[in-house]
Z-matrix of the N, CA and C atoms (Angstrom, degrees):
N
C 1 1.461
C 2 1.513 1 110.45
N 3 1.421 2 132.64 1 140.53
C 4 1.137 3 151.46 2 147.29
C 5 1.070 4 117.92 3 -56.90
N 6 1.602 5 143.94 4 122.28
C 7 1.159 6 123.42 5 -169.31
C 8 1.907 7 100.71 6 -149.94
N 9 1.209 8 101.96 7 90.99
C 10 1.748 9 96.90 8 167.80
C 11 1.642 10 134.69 9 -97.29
N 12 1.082 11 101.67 10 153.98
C 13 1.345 12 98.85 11 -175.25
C 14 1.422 13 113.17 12 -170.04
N 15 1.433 14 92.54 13 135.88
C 16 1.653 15 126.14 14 -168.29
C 17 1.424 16 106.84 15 64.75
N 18 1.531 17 133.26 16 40.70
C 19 1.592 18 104.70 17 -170.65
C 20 1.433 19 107.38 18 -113.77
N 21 1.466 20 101.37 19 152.00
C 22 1.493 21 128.24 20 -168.34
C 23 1.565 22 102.43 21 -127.47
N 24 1.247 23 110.76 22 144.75
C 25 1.525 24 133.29 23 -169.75
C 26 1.759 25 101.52 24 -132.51
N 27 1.095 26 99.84 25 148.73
C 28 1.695 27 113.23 26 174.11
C 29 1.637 28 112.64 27 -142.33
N 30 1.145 29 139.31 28 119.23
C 31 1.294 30 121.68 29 169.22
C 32 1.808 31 87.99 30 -118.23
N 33 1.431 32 93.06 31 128.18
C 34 1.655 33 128.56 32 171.39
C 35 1.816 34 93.82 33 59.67
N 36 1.431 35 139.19 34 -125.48
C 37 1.130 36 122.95 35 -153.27
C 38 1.571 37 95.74 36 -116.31
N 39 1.159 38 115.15 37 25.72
C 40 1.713 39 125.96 38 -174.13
C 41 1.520 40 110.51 39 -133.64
N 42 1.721 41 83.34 40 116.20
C 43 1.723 42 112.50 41 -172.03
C 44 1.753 43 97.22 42 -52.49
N 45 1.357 44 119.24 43 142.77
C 46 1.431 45 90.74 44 178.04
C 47 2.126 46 83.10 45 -107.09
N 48 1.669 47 97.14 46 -57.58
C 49 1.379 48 97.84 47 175.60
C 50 1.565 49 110.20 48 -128.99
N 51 1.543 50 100.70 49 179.50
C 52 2.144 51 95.05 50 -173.72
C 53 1.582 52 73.21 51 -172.38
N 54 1.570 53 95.95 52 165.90
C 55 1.379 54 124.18 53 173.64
C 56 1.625 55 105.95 54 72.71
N 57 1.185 56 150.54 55 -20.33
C 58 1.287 57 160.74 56 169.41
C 59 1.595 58 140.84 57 -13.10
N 60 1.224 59 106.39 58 57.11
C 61 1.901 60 96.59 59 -172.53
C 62 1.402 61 111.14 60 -128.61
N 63 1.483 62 111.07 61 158.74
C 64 1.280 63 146.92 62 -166.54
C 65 1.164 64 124.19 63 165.98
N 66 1.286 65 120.18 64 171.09
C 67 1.373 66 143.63 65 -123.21
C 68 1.792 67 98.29 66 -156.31
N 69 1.595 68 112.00 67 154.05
C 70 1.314 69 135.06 68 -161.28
C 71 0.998 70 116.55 69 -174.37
N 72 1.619 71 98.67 70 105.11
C 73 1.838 72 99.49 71 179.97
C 74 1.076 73 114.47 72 -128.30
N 75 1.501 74 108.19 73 155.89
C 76 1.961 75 97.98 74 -170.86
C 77 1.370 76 127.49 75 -61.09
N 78 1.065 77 96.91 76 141.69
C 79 1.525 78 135.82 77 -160.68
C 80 1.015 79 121.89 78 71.97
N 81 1.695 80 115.99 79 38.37
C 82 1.518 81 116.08 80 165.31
C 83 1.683 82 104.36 81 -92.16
N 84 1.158 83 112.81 82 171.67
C 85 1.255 84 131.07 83 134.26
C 86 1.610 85 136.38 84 -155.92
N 87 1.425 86 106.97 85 136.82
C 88 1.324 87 126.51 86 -164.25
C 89 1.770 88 116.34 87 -99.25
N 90 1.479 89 116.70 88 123.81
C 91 1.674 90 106.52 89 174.15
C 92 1.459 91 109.75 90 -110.38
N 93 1.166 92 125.67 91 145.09
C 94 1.480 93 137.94 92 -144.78
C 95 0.955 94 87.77 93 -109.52
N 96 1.879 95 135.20 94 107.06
C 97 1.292 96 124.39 95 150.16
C 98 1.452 97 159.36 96 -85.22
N 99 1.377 98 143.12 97 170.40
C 100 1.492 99 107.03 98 -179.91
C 101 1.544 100 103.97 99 157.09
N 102 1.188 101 125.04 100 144.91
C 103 1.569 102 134.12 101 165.96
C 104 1.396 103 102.65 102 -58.52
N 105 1.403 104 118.33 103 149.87
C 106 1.364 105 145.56 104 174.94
C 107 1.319 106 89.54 105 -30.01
N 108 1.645 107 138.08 106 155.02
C 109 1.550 108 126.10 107 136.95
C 110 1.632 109 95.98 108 111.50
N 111 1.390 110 111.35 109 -33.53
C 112 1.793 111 117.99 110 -128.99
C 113 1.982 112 94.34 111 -82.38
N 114 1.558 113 103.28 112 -10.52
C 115 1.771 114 113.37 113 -167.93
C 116 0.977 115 118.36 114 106.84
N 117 1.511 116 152.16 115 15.51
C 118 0.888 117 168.35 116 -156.52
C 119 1.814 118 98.49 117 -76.10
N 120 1.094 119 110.32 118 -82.37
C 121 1.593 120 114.36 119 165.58
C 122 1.514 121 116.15 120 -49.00
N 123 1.260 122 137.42 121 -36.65
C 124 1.112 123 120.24 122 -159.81
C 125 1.786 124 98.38 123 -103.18
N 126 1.040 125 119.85 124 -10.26
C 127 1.330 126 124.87 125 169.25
C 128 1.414 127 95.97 126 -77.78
N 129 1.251 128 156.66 127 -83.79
C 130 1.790 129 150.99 128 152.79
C 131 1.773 130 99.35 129 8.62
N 132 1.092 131 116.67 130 -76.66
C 133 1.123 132 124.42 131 -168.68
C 134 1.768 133 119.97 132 -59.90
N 135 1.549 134 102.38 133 -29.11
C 136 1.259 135 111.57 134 169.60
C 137 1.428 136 106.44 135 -52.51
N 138 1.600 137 109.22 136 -55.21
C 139 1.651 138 123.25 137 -147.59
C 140 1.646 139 91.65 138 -81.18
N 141 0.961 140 138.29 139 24.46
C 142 1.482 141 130.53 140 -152.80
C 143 1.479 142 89.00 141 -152.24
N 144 1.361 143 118.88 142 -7.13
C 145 1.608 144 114.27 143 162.94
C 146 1.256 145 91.95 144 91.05
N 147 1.551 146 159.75 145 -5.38
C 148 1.649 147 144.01 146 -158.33
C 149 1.420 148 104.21 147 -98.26
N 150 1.898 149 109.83 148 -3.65
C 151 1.559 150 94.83 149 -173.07
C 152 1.170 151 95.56 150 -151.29
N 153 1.286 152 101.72 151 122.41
C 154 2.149 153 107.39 152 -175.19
C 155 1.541 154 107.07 153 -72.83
N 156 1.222 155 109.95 154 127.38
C 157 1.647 156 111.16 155 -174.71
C 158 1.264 157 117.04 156 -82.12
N 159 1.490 158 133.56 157 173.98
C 160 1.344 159 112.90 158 -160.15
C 161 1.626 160 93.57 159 -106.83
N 162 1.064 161 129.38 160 -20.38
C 163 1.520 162 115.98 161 168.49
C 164 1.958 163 102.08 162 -146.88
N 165 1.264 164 104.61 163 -173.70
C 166 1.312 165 114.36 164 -166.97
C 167 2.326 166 136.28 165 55.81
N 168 0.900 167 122.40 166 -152.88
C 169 1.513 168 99.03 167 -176.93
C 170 1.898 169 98.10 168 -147.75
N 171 1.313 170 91.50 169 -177.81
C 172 1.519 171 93.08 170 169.64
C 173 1.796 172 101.47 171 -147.87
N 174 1.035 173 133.23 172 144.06
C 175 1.560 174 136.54 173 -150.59
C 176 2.085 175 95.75 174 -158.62
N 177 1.216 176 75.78 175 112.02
C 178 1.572 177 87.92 176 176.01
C 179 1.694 178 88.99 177 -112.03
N 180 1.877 179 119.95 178 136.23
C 181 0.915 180 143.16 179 176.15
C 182 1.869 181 101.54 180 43.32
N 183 1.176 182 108.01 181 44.40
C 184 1.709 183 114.34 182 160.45
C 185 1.567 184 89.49 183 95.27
N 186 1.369 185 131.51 184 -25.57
C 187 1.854 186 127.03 185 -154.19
C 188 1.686 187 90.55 186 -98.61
N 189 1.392 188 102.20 187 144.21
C 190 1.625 189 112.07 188 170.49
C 191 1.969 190 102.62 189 -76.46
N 192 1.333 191 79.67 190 138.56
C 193 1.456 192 78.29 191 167.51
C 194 1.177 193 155.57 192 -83.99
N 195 1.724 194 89.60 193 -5.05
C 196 1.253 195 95.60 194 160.93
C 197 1.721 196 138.90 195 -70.70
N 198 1.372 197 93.23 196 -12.02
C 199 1.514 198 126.70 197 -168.84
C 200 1.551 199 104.90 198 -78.86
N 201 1.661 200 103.78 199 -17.27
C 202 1.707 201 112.78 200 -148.80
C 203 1.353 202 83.22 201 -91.35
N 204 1.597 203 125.40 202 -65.59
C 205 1.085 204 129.97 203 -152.54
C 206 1.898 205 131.34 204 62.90
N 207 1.284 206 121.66 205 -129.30
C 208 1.270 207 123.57 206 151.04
C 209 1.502 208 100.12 207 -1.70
N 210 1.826 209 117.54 208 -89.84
C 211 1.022 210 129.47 209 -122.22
C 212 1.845 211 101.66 210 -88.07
N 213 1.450 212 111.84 211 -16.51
C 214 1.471 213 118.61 212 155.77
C 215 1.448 214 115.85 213 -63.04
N 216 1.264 215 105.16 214 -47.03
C 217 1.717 216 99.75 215 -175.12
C 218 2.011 217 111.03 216 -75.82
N 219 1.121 218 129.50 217 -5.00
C 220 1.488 219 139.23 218 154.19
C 221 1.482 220 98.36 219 -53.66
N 222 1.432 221 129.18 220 -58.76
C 223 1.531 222 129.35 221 -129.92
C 224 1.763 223 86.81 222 -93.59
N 225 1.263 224 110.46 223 -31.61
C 226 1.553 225 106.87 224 -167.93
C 227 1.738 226 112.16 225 -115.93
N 228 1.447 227 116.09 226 156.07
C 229 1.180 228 111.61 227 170.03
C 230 1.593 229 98.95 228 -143.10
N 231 1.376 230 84.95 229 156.10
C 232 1.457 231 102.01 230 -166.08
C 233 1.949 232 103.32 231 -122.38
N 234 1.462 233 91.04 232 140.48
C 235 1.398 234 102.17 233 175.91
C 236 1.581 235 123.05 234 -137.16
N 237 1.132 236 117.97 235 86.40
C 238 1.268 237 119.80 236 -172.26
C 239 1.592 238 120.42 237 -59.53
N 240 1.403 239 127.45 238 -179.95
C 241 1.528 240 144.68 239 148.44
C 242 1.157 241 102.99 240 -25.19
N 243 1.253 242 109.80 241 -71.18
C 244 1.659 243 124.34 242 -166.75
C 245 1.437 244 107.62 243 -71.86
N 246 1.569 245 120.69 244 133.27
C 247 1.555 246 124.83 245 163.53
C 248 1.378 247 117.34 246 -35.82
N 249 0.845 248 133.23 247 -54.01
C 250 1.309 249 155.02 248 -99.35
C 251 1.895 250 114.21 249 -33.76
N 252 1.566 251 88.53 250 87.61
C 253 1.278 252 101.88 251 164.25
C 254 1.611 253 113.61 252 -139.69
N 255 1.417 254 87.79 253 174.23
C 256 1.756 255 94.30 254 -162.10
C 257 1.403 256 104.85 255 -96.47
N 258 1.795 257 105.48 256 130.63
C 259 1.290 258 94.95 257 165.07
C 260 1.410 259 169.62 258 -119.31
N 261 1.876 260 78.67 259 49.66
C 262 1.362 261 88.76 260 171.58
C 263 1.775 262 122.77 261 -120.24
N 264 1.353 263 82.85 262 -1.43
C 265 1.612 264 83.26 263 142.84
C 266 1.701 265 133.10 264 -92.42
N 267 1.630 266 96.80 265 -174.58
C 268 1.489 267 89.97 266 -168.40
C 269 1.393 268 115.68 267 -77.06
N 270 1.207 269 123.78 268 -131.53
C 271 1.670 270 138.09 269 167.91
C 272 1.152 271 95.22 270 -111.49
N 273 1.515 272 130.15 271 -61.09
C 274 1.320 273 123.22 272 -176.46
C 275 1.553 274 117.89 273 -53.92
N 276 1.589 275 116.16 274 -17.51
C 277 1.648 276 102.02 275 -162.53
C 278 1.489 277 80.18 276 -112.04
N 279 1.307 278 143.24 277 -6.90
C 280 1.562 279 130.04 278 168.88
C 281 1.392 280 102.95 279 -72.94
N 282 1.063 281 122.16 280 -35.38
C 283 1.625 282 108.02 281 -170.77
C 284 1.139 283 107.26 282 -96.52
N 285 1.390 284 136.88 283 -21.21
C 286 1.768 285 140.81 284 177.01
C 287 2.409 286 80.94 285 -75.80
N 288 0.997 287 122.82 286 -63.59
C 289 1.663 288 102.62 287 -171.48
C 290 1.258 289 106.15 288 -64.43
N 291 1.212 290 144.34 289 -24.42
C 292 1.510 291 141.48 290 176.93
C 293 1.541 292 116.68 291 -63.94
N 294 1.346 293 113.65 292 -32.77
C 295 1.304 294 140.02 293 176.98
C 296 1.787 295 110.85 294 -60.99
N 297 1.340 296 89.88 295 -52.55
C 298 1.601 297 112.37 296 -164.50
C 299 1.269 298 109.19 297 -63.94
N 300 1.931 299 97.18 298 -35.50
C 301 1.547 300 93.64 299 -176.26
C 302 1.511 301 119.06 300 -84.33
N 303 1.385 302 102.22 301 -21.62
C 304 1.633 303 111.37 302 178.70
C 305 1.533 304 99.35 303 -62.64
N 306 1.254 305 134.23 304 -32.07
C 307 1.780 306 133.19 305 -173.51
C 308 1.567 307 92.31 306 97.39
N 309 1.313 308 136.71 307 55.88
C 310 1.243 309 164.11 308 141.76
C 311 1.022 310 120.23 309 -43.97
N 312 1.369 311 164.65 310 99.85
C 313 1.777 312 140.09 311 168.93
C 314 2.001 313 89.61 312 -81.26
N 315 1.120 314 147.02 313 103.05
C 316 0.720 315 133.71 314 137.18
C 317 1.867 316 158.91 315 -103.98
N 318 1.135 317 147.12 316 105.64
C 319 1.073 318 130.99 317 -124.40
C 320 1.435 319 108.95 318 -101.05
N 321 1.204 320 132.82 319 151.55
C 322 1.628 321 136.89 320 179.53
C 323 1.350 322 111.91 321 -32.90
N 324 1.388 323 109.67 322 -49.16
C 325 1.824 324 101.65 323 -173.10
C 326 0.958 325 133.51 324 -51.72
N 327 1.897 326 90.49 325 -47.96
C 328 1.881 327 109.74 326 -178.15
C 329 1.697 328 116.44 327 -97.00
N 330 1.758 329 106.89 328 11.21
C 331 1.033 330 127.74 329 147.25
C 332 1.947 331 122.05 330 -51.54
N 333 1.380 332 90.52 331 -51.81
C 334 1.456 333 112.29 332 -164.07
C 335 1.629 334 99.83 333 -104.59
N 336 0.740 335 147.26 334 -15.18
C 337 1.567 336 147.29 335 139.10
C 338 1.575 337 96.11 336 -44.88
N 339 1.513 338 137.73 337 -70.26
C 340 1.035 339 125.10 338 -168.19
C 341 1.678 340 125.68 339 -42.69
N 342 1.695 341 78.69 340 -49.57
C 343 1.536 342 83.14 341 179.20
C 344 1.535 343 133.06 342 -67.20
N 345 0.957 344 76.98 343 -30.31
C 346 2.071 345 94.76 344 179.06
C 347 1.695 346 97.58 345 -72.09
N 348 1.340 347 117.06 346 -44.83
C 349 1.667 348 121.08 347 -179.06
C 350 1.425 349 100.99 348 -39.41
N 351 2.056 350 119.17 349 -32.18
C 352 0.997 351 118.41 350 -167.46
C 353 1.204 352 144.05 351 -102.51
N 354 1.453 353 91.32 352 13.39
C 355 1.820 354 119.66 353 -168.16
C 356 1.254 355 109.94 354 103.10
N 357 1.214 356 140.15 355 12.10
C 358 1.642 357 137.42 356 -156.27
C 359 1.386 358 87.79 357 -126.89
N 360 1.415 359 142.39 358 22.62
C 361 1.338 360 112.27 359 142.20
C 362 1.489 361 134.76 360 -59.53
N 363 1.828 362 126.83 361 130.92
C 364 1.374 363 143.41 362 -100.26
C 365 1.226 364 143.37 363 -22.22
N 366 1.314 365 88.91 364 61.29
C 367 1.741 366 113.21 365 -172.41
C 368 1.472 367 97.20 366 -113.29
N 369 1.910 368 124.41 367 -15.66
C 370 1.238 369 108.15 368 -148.15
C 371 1.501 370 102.51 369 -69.89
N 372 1.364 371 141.30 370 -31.45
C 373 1.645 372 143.81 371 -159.26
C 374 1.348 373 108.54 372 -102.96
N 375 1.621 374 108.73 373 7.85
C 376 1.605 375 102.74 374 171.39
C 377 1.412 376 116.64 375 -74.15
N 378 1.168 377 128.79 376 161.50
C 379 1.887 378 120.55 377 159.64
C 380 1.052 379 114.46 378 -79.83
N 381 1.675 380 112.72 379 144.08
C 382 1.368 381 121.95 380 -152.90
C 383 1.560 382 78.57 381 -72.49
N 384 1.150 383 160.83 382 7.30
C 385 1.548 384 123.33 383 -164.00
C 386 1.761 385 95.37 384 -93.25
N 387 0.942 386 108.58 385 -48.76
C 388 1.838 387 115.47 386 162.04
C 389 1.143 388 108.56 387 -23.32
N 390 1.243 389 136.67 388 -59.57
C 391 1.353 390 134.80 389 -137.18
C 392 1.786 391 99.68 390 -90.23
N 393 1.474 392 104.93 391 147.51
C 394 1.791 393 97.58 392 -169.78
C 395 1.832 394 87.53 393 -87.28
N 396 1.589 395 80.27 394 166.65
C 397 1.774 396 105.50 395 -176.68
C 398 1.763 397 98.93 396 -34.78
N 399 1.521 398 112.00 397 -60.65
C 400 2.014 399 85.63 398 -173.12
C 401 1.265 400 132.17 399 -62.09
N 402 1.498 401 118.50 400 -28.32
C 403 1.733 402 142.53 401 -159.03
C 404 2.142 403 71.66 402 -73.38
N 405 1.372 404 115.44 403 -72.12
C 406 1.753 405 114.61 404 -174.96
C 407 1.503 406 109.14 405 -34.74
N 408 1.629 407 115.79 406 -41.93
C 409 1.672 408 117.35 407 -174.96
C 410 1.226 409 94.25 408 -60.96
N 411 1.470 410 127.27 409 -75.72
C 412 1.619 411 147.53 410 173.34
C 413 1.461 412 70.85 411 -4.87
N 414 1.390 413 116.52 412 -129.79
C 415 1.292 414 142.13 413 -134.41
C 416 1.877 415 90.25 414 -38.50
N 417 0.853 416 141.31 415 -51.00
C 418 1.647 417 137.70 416 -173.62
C 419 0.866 418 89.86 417 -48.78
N 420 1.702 419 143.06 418 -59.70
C 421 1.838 420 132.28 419 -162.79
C 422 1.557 421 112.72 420 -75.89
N 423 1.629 422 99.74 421 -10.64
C 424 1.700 423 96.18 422 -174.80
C 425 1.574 424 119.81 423 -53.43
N 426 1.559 425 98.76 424 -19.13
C 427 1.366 426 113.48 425 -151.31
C 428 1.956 427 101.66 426 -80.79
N 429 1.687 428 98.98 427 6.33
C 430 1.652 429 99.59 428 -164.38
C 431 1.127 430 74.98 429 -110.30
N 432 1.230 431 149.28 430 32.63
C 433 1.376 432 132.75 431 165.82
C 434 1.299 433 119.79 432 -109.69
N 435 1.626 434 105.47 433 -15.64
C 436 1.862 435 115.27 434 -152.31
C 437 1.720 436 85.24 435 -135.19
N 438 0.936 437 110.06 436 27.86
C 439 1.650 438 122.60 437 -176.59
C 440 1.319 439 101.12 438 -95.93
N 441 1.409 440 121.45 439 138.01
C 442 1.408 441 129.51 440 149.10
C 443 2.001 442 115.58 441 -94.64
N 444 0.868 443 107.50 442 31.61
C 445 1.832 444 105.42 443 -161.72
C 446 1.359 445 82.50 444 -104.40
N 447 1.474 446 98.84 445 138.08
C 448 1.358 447 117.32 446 170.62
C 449 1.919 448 117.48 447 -80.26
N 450 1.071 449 100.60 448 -50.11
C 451 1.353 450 96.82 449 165.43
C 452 2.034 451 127.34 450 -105.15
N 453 0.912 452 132.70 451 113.86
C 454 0.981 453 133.58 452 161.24
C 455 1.513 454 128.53 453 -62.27
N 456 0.866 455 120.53 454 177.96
C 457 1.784 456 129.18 455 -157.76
C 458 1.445 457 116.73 456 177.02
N 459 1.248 458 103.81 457 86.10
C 460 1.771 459 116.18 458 -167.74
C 461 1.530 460 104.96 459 -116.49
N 462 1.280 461 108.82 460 142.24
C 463 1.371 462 133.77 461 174.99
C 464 1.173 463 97.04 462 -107.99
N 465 1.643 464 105.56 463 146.73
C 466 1.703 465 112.57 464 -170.92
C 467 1.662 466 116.25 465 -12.01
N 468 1.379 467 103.59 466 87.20
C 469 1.510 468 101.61 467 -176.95
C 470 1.499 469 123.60 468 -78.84
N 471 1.843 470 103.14 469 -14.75
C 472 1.428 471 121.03 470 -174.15
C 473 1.835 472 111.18 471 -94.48
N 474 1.375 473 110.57 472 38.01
C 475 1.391 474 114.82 473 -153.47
C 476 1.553 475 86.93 474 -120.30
N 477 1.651 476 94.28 475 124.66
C 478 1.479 477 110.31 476 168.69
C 479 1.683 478 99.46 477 74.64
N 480 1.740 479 122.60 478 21.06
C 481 1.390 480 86.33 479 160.94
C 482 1.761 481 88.87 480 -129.00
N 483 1.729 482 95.14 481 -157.08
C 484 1.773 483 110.59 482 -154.51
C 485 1.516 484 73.87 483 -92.30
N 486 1.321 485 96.33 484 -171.56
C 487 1.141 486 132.41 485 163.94
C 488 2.066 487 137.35 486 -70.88
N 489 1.331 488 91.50 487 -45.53
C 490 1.685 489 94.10 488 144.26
C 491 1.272 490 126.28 489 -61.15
N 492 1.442 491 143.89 490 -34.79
C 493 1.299 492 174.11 491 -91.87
C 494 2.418 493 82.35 492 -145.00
N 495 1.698 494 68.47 493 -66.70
C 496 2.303 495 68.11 494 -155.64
C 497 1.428 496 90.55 495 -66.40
N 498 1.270 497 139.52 496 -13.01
C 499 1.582 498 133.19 497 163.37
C 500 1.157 499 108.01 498 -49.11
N 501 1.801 500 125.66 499 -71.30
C 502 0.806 501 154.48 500 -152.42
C 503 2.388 502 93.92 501 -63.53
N 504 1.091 503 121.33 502 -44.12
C 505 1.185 504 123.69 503 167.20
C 506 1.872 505 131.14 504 -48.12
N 507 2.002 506 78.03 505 -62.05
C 508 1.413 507 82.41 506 171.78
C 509 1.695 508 126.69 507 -67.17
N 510 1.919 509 105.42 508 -17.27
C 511 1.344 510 81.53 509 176.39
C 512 1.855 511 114.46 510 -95.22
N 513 1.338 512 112.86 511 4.89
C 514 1.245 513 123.97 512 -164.37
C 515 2.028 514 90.80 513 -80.87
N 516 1.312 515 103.42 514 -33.94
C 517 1.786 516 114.92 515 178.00
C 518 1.725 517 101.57 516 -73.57
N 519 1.242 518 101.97 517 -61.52
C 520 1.875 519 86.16 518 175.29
C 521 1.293 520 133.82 519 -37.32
N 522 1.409 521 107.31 520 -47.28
C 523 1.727 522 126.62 521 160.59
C 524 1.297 523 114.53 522 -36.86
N 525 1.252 524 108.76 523 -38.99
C 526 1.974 525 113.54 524 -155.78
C 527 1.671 526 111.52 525 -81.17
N 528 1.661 527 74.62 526 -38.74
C 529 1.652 528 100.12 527 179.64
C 530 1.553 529 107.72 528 -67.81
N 531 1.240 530 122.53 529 -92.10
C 532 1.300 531 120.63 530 169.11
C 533 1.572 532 128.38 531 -26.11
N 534 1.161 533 116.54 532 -1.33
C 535 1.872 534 140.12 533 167.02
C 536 1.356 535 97.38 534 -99.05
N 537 1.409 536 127.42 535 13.49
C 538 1.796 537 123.23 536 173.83
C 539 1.882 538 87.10 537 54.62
N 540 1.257 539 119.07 538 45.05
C 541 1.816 540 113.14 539 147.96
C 542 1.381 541 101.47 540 -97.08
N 543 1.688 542 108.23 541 172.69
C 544 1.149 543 106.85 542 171.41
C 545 1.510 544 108.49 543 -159.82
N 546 1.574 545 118.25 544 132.71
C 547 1.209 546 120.58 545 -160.44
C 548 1.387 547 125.34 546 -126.96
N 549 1.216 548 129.26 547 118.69
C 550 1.958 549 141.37 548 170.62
C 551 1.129 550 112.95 549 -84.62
N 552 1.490 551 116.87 550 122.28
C 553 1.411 552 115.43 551 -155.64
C 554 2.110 553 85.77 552 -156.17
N 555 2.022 554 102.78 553 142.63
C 556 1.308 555 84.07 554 156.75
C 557 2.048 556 107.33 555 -128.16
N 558 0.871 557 96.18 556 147.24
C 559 1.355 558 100.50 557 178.23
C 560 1.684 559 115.89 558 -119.80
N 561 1.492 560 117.77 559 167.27
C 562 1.558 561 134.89 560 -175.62
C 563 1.185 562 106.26 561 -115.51
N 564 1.681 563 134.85 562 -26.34
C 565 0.983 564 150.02 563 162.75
C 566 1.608 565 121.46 564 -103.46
N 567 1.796 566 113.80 565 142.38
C 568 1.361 567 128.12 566 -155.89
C 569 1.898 568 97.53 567 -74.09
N 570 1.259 569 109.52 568 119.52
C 571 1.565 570 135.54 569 165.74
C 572 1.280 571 108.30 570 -87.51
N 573 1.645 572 116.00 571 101.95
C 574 1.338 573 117.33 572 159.99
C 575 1.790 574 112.76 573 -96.02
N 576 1.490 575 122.31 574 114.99
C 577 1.515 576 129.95 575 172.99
C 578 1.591 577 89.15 576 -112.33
N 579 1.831 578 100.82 577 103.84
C 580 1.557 579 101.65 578 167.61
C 581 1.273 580 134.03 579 -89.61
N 582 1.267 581 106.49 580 120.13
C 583 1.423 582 111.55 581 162.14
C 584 2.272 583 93.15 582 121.12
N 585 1.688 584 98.52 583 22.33
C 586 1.971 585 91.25 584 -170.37
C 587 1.543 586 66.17 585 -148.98
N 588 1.532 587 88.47 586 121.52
C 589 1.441 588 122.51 587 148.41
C 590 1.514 589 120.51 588 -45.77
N 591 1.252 590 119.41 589 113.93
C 592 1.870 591 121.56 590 -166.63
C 593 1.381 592 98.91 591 -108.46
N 594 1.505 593 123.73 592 107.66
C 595 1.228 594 137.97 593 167.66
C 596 1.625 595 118.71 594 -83.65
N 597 1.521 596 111.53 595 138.88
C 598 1.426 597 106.35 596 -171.74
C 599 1.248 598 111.09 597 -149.68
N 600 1.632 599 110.63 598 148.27
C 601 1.243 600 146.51 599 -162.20
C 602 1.623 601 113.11 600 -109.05
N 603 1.114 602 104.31 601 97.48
C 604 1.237 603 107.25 602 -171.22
C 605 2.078 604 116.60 603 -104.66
N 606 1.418 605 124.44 604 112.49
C 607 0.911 606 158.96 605 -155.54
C 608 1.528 607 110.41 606 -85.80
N 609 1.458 608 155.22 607 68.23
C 610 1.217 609 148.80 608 -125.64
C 611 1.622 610 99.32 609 -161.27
């Protein structure tokens, strides 16, 4: 379980949010709402440990996380706005080093199964700079496939692809869910996960 309480965020001398708690248990998932500005990202980033909050805690399975370290960042993965992959490597060697760094054992084959799972069949050994803005998303979401993290944490994950593509998401999220995962995500575009109740956090 995810478990927050009381937390408040500030970026520079502007409260963004305060007073803040809830709870996340597997096979929930929660979408973070809110106007541009409102914290949306930096609340993600809070819960993901990258940004010390200015009061209250966050406790995955009863333990603060800050306490967890290492063993918090195993359980969760994080996927921002940004790809962040390199581009002058391929697809196949961004997601085999993305892997590596999460503490991954992962092997070339089921490397390339992922990717192809993702529309990147013989695209996998191209350099990402080739590849247009979704084929780059593709390979950034591949990384929720070869993941062991129980909870995920995505920032507009449906950004820059088609419409087969945001299919291809929502059912890759149903899966996660129904595996007792559970995922906080904010999006600009409508996320249908059928048949899982979508709880939301609205940011104002």
């Amino acid at each position: 379980m995810l478990e927050i309480s009381n937390l408040a965020c500030s970026r520079g001398d502007h409260r963004l949010f305060s007073g803040l708690s809830f709870a996340l248990h597997p096979g929930q998932i929660m979408q973070i709402q809110g106007a541009n500005g409102s914290g949306k990202t930096s609340l993600l980033r809070t819960l993901c440990g990258f940004i010390i909050p200015d009061e209250g805690t966050i406790s995955w399975c009863g333990e603060n996380v800050r306490d967890m370290g290492e063993e918090y960042f195993a359980r969760m993965m994080y996927l921002g706005h940004l790809n962040a992959i390199k581009d002058e490597l391929s697809a196949l060697e961004n997601l085999l080093i993305s892997a590596a760094l999460s503490g991954v054992e992962l092997k070339e084959a089921d490397a390339i199964l992922a990717l192809r799972r993702m529309g990147l069949k013989g695209r996998e050994r191209l350099p990402a700079k080739v590849l247009s803005q979704g084929q780059q998303r593709r390979v950034a979401l591949a990384r929720l496939l070869v993941s062991n993290a129980k909870l995920w944490i995505l920032d507009e994950p449906l950004a820059a692809l088609d419409v087969k593509a945001v299919a291809l998401i929502q059912e890759l999220i149903a899966e996660h869910l129904t595996q007792q995962g559970m995922v906080i995500f904010t999006t600009h575009q409508p996320l249908d996960v059928a048949g899982m109740e979508m709880r939301s956090l609205s940011l104002s």
